[in-house]
GUBA-235152 format. One record per residue (C-alpha): x, y, z; residue in three letters. Coordinates in steps of 0.25 Angstrom, whole numbers, padded with zeros to 4 digits, always signed. Layout:
BEGIN
XYZALA ...
***
This chain:
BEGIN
-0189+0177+0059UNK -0179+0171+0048UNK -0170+0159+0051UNK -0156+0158+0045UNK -0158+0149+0035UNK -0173+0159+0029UNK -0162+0172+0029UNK -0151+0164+0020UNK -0162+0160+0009UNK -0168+0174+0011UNK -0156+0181+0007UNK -0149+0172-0003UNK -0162+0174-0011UNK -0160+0190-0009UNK -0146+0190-0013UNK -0149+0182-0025UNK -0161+0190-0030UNK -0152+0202-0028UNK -0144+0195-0038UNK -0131+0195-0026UNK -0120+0185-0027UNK -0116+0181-0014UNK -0102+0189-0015UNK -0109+0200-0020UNK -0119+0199-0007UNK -0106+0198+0001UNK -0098+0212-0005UNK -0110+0218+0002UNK -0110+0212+0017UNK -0096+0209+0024UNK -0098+0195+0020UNK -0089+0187+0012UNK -0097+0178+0000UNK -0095+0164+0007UNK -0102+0171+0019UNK -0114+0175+0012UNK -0113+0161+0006UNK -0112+0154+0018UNK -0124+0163+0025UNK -0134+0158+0013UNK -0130+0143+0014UNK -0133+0145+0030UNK -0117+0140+0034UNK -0118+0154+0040UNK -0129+0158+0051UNK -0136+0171+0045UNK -0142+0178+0056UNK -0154+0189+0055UNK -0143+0201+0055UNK -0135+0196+0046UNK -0147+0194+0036UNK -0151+0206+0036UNK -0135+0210+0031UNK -0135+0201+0021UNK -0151+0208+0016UNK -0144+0221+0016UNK -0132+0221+0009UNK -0140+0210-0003UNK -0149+0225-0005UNK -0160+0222-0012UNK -0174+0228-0007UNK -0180+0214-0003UNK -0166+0211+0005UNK -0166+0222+0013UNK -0182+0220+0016UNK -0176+0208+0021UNK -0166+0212+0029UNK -0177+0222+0034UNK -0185+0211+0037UNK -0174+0203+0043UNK -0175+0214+0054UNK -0189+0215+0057UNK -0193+0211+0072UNK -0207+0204+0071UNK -0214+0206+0085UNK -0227+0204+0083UNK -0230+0196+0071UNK -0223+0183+0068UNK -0212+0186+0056UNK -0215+0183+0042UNK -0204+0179+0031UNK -0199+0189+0021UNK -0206+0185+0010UNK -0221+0185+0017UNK -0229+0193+0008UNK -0235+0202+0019UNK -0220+0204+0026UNK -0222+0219+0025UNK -0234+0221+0032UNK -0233+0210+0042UNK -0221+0218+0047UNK -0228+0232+0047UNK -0240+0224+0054UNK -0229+0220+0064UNK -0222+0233+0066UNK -0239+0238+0069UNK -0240+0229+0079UNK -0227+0231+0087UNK -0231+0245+0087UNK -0243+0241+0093UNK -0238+0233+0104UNK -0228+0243+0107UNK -0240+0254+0107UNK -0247+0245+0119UNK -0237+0251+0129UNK -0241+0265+0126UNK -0249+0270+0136UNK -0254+0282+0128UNK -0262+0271+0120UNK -0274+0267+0129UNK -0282+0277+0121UNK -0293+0276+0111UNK -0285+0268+0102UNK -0279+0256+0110UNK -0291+0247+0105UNK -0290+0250+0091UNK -0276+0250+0089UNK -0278+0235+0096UNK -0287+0232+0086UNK -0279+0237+0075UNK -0267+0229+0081UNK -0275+0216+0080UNK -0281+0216+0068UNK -0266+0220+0063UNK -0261+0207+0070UNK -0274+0199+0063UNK -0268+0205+0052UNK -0255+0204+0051UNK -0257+0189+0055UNK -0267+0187+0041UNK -0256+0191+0032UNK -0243+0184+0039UNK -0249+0171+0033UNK -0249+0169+0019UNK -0258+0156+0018UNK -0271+0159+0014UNK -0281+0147+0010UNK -0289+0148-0004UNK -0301+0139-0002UNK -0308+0133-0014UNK -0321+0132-0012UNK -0332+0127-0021UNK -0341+0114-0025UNK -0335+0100-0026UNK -0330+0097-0040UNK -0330+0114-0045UNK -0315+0112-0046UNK -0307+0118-0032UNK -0297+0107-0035UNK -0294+0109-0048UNK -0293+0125-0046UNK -0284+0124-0034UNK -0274+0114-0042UNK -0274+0124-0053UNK -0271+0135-0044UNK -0260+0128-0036UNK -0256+0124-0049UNK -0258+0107-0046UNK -0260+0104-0061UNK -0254+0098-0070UNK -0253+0104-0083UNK -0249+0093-0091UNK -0261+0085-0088UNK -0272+0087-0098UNK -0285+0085-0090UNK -0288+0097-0079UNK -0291+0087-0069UNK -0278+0078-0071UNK -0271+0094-0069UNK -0274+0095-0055UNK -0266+0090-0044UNK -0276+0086-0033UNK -0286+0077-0040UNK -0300+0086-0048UNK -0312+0083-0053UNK -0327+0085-0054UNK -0327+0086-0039UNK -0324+0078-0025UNK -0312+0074-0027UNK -0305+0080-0017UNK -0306+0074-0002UNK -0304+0086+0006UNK -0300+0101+0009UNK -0287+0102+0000UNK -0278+0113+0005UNK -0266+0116-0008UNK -0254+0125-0002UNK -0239+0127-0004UNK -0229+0119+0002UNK -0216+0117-0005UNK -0219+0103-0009UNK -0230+0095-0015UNK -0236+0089-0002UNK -0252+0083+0003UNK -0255+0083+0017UNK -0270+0080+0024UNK -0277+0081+0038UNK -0285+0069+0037UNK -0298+0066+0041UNK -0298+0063+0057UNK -0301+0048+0061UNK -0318+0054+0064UNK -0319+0059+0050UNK -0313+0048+0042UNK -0322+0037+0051UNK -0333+0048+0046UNK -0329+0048+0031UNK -0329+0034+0033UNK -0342+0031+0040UNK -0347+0041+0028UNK -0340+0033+0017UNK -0346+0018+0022UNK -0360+0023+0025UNK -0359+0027+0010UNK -0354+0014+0006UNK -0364+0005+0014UNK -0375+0015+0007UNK -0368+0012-0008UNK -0370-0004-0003UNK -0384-0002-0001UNK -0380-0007+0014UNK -0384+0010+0019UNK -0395+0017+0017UNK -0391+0031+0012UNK -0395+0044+0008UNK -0383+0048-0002UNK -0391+0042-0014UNK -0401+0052-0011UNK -0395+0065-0004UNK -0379+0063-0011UNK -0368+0059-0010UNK -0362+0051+0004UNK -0349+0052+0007UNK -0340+0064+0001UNK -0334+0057-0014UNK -0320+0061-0008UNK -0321+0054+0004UNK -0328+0041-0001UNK -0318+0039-0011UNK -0305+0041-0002UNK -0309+0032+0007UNK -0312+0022-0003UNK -0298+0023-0006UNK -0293+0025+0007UNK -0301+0009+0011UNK -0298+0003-0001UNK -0313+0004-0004UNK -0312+0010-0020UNK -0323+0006-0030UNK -0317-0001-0041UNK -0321-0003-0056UNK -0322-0018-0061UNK -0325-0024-0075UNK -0336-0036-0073UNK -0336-0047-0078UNK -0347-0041-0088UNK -0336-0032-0093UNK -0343-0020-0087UNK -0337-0011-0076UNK -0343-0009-0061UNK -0337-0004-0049UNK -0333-0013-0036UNK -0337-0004-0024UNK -0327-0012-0012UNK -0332-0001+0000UNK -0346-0006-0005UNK -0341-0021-0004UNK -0337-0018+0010UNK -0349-0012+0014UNK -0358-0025+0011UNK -0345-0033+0020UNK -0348-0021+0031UNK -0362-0016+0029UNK -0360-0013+0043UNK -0358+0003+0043UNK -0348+0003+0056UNK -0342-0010+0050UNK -0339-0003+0036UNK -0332+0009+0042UNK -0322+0001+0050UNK -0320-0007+0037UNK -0317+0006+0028UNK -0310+0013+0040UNK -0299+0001+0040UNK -0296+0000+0027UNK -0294+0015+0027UNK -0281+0010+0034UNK -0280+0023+0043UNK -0267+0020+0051UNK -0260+0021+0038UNK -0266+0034+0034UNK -0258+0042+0043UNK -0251+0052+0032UNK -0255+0066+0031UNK -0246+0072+0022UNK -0236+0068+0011UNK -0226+0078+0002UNK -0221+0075-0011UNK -0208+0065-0010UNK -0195+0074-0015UNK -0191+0060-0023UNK -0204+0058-0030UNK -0203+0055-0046UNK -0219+0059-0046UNK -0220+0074-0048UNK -0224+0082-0036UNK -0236+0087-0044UNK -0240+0072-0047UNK -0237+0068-0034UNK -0246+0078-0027UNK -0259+0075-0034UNK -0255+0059-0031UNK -0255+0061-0018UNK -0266+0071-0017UNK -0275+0061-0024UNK -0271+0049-0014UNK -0273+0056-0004UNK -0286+0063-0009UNK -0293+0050-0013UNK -0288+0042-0001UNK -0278+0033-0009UNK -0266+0038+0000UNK -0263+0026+0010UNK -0256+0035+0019UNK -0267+0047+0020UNK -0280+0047+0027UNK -0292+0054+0022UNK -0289+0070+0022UNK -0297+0079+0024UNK -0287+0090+0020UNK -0277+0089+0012UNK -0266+0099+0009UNK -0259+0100-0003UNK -0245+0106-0004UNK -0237+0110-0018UNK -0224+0115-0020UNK -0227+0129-0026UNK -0235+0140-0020UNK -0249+0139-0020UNK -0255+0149-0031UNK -0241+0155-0034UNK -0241+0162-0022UNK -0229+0165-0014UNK -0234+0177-0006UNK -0245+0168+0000UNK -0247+0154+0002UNK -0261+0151-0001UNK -0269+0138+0001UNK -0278+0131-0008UNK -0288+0125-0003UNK -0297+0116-0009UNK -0310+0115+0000UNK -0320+0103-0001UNK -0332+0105-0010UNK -0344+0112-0007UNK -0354+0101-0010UNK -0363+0104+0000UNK -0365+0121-0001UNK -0375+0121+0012UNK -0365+0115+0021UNK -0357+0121+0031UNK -0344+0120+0027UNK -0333+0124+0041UNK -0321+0123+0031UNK -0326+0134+0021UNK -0330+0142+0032UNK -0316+0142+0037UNK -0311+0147+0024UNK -0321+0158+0023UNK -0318+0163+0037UNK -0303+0163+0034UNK -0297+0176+0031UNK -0285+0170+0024UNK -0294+0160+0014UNK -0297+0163+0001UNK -0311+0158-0003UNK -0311+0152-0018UNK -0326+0148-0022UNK -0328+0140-0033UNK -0336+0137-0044UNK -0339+0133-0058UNK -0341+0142-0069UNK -0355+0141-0069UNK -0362+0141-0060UNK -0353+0149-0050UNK -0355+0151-0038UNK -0361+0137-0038UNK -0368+0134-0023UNK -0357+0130-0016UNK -0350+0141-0019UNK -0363+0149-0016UNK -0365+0141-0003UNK -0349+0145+0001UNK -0353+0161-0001UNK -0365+0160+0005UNK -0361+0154+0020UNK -0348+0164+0019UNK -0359+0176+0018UNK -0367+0169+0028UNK -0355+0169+0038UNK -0351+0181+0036UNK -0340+0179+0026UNK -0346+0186+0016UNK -0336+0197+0015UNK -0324+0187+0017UNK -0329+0179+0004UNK -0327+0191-0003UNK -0316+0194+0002UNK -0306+0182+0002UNK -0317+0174-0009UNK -0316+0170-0024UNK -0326+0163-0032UNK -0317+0154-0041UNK -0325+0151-0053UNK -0319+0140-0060UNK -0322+0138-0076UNK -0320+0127-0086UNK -0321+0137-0098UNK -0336+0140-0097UNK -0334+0155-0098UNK -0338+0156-0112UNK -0350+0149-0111UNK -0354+0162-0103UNK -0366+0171-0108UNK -0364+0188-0105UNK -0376+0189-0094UNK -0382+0201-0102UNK -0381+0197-0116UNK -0382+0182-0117UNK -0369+0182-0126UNK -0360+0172-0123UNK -0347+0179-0117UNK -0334+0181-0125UNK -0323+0175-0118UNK -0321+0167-0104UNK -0317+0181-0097UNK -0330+0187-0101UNK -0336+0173-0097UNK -0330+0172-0084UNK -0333+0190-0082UNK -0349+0187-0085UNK -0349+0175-0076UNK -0343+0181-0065UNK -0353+0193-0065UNK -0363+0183-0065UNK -0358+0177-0052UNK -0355+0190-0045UNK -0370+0195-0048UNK -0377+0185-0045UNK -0374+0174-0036UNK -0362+0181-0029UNK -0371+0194-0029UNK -0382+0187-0022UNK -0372+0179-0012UNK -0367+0193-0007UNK -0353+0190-0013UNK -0353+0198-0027UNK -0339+0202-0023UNK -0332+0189-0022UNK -0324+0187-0032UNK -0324+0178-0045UNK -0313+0171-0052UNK -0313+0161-0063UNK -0303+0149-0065UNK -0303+0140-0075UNK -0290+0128-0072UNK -0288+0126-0086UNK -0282+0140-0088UNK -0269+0143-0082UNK -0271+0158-0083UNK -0284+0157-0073UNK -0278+0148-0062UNK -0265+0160-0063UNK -0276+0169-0061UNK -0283+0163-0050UNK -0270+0161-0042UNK -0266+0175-0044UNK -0282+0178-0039UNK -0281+0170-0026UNK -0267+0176-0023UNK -0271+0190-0026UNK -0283+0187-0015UNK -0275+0182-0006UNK -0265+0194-0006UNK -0276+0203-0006UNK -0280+0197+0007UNK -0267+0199+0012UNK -0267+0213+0006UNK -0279+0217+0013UNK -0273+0211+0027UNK -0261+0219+0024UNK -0269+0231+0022UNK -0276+0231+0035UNK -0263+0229+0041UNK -0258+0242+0036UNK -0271+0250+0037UNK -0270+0243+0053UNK -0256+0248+0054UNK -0260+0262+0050UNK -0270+0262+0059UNK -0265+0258+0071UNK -0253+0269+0069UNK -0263+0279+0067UNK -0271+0275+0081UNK -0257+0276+0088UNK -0255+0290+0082UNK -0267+0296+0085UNK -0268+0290+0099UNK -0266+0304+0106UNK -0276+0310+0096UNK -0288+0316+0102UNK -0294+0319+0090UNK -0290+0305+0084UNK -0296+0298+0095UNK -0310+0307+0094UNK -0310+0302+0080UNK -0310+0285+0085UNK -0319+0288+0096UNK -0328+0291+0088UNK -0326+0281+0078UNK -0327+0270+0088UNK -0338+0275+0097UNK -0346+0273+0085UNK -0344+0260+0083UNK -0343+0256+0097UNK -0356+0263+0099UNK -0362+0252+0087UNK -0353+0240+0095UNK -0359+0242+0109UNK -0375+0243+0103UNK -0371+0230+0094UNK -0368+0220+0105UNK -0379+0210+0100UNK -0381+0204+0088UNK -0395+0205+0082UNK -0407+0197+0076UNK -0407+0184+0080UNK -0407+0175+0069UNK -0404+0160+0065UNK -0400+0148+0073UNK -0387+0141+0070UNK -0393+0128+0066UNK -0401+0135+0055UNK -0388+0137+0047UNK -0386+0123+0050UNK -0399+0116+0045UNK -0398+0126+0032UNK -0386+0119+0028UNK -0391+0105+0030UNK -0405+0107+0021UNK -0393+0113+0012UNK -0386+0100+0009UNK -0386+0091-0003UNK -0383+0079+0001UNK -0388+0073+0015UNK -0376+0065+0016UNK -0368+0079+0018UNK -0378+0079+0030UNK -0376+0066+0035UNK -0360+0066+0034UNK -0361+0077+0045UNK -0371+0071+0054UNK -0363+0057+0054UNK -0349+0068+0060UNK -0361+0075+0070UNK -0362+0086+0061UNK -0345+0089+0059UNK -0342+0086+0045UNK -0336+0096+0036UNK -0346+0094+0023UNK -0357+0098+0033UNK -0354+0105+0047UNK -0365+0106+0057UNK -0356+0114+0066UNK -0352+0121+0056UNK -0367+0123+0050UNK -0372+0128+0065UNK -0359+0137+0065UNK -0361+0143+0052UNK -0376+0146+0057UNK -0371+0155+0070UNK -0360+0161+0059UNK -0372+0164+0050UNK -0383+0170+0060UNK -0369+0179+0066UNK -0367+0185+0052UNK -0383+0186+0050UNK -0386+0194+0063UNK -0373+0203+0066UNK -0374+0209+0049UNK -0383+0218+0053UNK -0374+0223+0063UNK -0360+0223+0057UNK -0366+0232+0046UNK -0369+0242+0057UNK -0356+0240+0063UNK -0347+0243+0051UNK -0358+0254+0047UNK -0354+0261+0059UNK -0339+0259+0054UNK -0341+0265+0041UNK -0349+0276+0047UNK -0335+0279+0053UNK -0328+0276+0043UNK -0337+0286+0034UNK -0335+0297+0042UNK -0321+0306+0038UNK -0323+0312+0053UNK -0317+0299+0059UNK -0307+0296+0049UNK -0297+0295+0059UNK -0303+0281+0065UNK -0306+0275+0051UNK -0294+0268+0049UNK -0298+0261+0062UNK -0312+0260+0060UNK -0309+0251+0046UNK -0300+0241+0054UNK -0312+0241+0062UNK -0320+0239+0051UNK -0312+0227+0048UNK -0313+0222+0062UNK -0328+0221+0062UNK -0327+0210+0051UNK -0317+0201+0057UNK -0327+0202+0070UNK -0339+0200+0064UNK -0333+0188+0056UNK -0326+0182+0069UNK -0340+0184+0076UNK -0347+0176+0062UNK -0335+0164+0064UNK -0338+0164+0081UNK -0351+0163+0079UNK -0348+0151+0070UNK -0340+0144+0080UNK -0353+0147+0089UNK -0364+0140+0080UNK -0354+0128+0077UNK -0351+0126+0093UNK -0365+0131+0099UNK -0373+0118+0098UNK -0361+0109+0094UNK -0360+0101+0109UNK -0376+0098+0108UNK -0377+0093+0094UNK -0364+0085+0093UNK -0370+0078+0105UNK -0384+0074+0100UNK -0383+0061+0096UNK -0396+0058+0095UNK -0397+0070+0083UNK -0384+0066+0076UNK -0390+0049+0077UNK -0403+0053+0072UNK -0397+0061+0060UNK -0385+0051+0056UNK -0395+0039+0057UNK -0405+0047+0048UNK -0396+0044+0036UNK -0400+0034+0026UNK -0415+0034+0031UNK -0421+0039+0018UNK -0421+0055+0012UNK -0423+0066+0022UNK -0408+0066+0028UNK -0405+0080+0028UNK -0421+0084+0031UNK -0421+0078+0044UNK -0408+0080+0050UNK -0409+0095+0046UNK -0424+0094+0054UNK -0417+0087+0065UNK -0403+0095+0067UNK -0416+0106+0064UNK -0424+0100+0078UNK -0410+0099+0087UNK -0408+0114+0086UNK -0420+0118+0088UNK -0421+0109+0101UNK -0424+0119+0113UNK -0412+0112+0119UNK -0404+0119+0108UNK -0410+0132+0112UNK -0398+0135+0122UNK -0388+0136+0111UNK -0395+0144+0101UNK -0394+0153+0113UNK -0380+0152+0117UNK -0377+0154+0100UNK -0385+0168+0102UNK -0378+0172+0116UNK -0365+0168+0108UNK -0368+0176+0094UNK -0370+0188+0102UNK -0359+0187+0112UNK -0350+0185+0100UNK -0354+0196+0093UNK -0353+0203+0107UNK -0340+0199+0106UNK -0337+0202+0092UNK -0340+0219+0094UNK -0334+0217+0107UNK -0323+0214+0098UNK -0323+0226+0089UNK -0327+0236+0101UNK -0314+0233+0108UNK -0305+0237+0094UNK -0313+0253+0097UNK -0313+0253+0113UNK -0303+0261+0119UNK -0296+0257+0130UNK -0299+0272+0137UNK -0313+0270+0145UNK -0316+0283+0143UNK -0316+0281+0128UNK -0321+0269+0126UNK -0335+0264+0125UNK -0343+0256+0133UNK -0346+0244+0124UNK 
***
């Protein structure tokens, strides 16, 4: 559990916080001073036993907890260190759970309680599990250019103080937007280090094909919509490879004295106005043999500061000018402190890529939505918060069913620039007093209108403003204090799980007691059995789908997907059809999950059945983590259900990438077009399978919560 050289540092560091020389340490145990000396410099083996000795006789309340610990035989659970923040209950979890194992050879058990008890046991293991890690993700989400950056770097304090301009502060590189490549992940790690999963060989020859079909259009050599419809190529992207191929627009003076810019991509494209021939071009200058690196830590003999040397490298590699790097489309950033001060948890900031298209569906925040560890930071200037993007993020997480989880592990971020004043009392049209009564009238604003209408008037609001110290301390203290109170609540249920459990095991030869749970479960297994289908047939898959693509801004979003058959992150077809399955589950089961945890506060109301209700509550908390499995199968359904006969269409995947450059209308027809595939009678077969699947899911799913009530006696159990 602890190796040799772990029990030396840990109690060195306990004899010197109890302020004990080593000869004083010694006169305690039957040591002389050179052996305690020799056992801390490891010239002696110190094995578990003798640890525990040496904890004792130092005497101080955290030593002997260790030497306590030291003893401690972890059966179950994999072992956590001293230290871990949740040490105490993990191990009352794991003396829970060896008590239940044992509890399997009883034979006096196969009563009406087997299958709760197993299902308290499970969800304690769940549990248990949760709060053994300490990583959690913090996942910025918000519009390109509303400042994720530049709030993360003030939280993970990456600034630079002495600098005077804000932007010139931060550590990876800020600005009015766009200017960071990918997803950025900021964690601790000892040492300043970058590291990157880069872009695999297909979607570099796609960021490519992008970037030259941009380039010919610029050259007047390629019709293109982006003059209309917006911008072509992600900014990012565009100008790293530019770098990355030696391809960078330059400013020259004329011979007229004035300035103008020498666009060399452009130059190549008239040598290779050949689109196939331009790719091969731009792909070999990219020099991709030599851009085999994918991580690089700060050199120990550096005269750079770390701090300098960080946002260096971050910027090469963000902006393609590292020869050793190949295009990211990740990068993690480590730094030598802990991340938001904390040493209880190790929390990971994440900055996400910018909602700039609201309609589209985005796979990598619904990850973080369906994430239990994640914290959800939204943000968004300071007035006009929530802003669309923001909205659009609320929106799709009420949709999927996460409604309850935005609340509960959500934030909206609400980051100012000193605009509080300017703020006018809603009732009398005075301007407000001070920034806190400014940031109090603009906050009740957003809670009862937008967020009111939105269904999420309880998530809660926080403001930030970089340039105060006092407000980034107060926002990492916030996003701590979350965190913890995730981990609190796990910790809870693990204790109220425990409690449980002991009380089923002492009651097991109650008559009365067991009456009591009959009753209790019959009601609900009574409501399971009549429940076996889910109603009202609704929406199709592809609905979901098209809604997003009549959503879009820009038709080039559109078109970037249909070039990788429908598989880019900006703009997920697979995703889109998944999110539509996701999306018609949550519709047509609300009904009846309001009538199942009805049935369960019935119970839970009535004082005659108070002996089943600390039961009933865990199984309470069972039928959300169902319902949301059920809502993230049925997911995985619509993204897989018409995935072999789409992705093999070629004729609808040419029609549509051949559209493109043929005049206005992109996005009209191939909504009307991906609209006619589906509703193809041929298509009719898997509509159907989706519904067969959608209800033997569900079937599943109260299959699922009818086994954690069934007893394993026939004569008491029901017929389901």
């Amino acid at each position: 559990m602890v190796n040799s050289e772990n029990l030396r540092q840990v109690l060195q560091v306990l004899r010197e916080k109890s302020n004990l020389s080593q000869t004083e340490l010694a006169k305690r145990l039957p040591y002389t001073a050179s052996r305690v000396s020799r056992l801390e410099s490891g010239d002696l083996t110190l094995d578990v036993e003798e640890a525990v000795q040496v904890a004792e006789a130092i005497g101080s309340d955290e030593s002997r907890a260790f030497a306590e610990y030291l003893q401690q035989d972890w059966q179950v659970l994999d072992p956590v260190a001293f230290h871990h923040v949740s040490r105490g209950v993990l191990w009352e979890a794991e003396l829970a759970l060896q008590r239940l194992r044992d509890l399997r050879e009883d034979p006096d058990i196969r009563n009406v309680f087997l299958k709760q008890i197993e299902s308290c046991e499970e969800a304690l293991y769940q549990k248990a599990s949760f709060i053994s890690s300490t990583e959690h993700p913090i996942a910025f989400i918000g519009s390109p250019g509303v400042g994720k950056t530049t709030a993360i770097c003030s939280l993970a304090d990456l600034r630079d103080p002495s600098e005077e301009d804000l932007n010139r502060q931060m550590a990876l590189q800020t600005g009015s937007g766009r200017t960071t490549i990918c997803e950025v992940h900021v964690k601790y790690g000892g040492e300043y280090a970058v590291s990157i999963e880069p872009c695999s060989d297909e979607e570099l020859r796609y960021h490519v094909a992008d970037f030259c079909d941009h380039v010919l259009a610029q050259a007047g050599i390629l019709k293109d919509d982006t003059t209309t419809d917006g911008p072509g190529i992600s900014i990012e992207i565009a100008r790293a490879l530019r770098r990355m191929s030696q391809l960078v627009q330059k400013k020259v003076k004329g011979e007229n004295g004035k300035t103008h810019r020498e666009d060399p991509a452009i130059a190549l494209a008239h040598e290779y106005p050949d689109r196939d021939e331009l790719q091969i071009q731009v792909l070999q200058r990219l020099n991709l043999p030599r851009r085999k690196r994918t991580s690089v830590s700060y050199p120990r003999d550096s005269a750079k500061p770390g701090f300098h040397w960080l946002s260096k490298t971050f910027a090469d590699i963000n902006y393609g000018a590292h020869p050793e790097f190949s295009l990211p489309r990740r990068i993690e950033v480590s730094v030598p402190n802990p991340v938001l001060n904390s040493t209880a948890v190790e929390p990971r900031l994440i900055d996400t890529r910018g909602v700039d298209e609201p309609s589209a569906p985005r796979r990598d925040l619904q990850s973080y939505l369906d994430d239990d560890r994640s914290l959800i930071v939204l943000c968004s200037g300071f007035k006009d918060a929530p802003d669309a993007a923001v909205q659009s993020v609320i929106e799709r997480a009420s949709a999927g069913g996460n409604r309850r989880a935005l609340i509960k592990r959500g934030v909206m971020l609400i980051l100012t620039q000193g605009e509080e004043n300017a703020v006018r009392d809603s009732s009398t049209g005075e301007l407000v007093d001070d920034e806190e009564e400014g940031r109090d009238v603009r906050r009740e604003q957003a809670r009862s209108t937008t967020l009111g209408h939105l269904g999420v008037s309880e998530l809660p609001i926080e403001f930030m403003n970089v340039a105060k110290a006092d407000d980034c301390k107060t926002m990492q203290q916030n996003l701590i204090d979350r965190v913890m109170q995730l981990r609190g609540d796990a910790e809870e249920k693990i204790r109220s799980l425990i409690e449980t459990t002991d009380r089923l095991i002492a009651n097991k030869e109650n008559e009365q007691v067991r009456a009591v749970f009959e009753q209790a479960t019959r009601m609900i297994t009574t409501w399971l059995d009549s429940n076996f289908e889910i109603r009202h047939k609704g929406s199709l898959p592809e609905e979901a789908l098209l809604e997003e693509m009549d959503g879009l801004r820009y038709a080039s979003t559109l078109r970037a997907s249909v070039a990788r058959q429908g598989s880019w992150p900006n703009f997920d077809f697979w995703h889109g059809l998944g999110f539509g399955a996701r999306r018609e589950a949550v519709v047509r089961t609300s009904e009846q999950l309001i009538e199942l945890k009805g049935v369960v506060q019935t119970i839970l109301n009535d004082e005659e059945l108070a002996e089943s209700h600390d039961f009933v509550r865990h199984f309470l908390a069972q039928v959300e983590e169902v319902a949301n499995d059920y809502f993230q199968k049925s997911q995985t359904l619509g993204e897989t259900a018409f995935a072999s006969q789409l992705k093999g269409t070629h004729d609808y995947w040419s029609k549509c990438q051949d559209r493109w450059g043929q005049g206005s209308g992109y996005k009209i027809d191939i909504h009307n077009w991906t609209g006619e595939w589906f509703s193809n009678e041929a298509r009719d077969e898997r509509h159907e399978f989706i519904e067969t699947e959608l209800q033997r899911l569900w079937r599943e799913s109260l299959t699922r919560l009818a086994g954690k009530l069934r007893s394993a006696d026939p004569e008491t159990s029901s017929v389901g």
